[in-house]
C-alpha positions in Angstrom: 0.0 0.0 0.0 2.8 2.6 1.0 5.4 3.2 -2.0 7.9 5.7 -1.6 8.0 6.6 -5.3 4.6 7.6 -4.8 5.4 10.0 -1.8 8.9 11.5 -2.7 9.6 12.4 -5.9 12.3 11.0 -8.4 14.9 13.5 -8.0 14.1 13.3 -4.2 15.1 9.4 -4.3 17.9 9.9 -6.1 19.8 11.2 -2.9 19.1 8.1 -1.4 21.1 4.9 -2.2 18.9 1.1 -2.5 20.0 1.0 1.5 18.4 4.0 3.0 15.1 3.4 0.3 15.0 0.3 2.0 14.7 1.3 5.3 12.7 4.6 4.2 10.0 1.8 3.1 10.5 0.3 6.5 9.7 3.5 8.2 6.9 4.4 6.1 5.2 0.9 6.6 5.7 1.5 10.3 3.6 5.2 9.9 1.1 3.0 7.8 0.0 0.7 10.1 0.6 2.3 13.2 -0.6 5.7 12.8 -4.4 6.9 14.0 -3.7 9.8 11.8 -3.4 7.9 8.6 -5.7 5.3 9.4 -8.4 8.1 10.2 -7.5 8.9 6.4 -7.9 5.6 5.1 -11.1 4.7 6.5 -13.0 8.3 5.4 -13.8 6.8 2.2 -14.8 3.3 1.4 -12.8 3.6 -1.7 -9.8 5.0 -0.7 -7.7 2.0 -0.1 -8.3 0.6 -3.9 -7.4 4.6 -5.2 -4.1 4.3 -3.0 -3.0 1.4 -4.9 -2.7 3.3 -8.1 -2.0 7.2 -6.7 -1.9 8.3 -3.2 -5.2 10.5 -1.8 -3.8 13.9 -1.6 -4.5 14.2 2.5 -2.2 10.8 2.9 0.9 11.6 0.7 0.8 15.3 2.3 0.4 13.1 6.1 2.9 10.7 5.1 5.9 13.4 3.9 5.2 15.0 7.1 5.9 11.7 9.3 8.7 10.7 7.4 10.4 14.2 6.2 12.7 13.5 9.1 14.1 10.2 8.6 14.1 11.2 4.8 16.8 14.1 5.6 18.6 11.9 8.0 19.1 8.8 5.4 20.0 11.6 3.3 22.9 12.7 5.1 24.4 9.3 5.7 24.4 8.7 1.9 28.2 8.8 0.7 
């Protein structure tokens, strides 16, 4: 449900090597199925969960950034 090409953008990912997308996925899928804040999100519309699969709702990838805009800029800087 929760790809990273669909919340960051391609020159976004570029900074990050396969290692840190990795464990950006990890984080995300953490957010994903932990989070009342994106769960709230899911379950607003019945049909949000089959829209996902193709493009993100709007109110999730702009949620999701926000949760993970801080590991982002930390795998970032550990990228040689």
């Amino acid at each position: 449900m929760c790809k990273i090409d669909h919340l960051f953008s391609a020159e976004e990912l570029k900074a990050l090597g396969p290692k840190e997308r990795d464990k950006l996925k990890k984080r995300a899928l953490h957010h994903v199925r932990n989070s009342p804040e994106i769960h709230k999100i899911i379950s607003e519309h019945p049909k949000v969960r089959t829209i996902m699969k193709k493009k993100p709702h709007p109110k999730f990838r702009k949620a999701m950034r926000k949760k993970l805009r801080s590991t982002f800029n930390q795998l970032k800087n550990q990228s040689p």
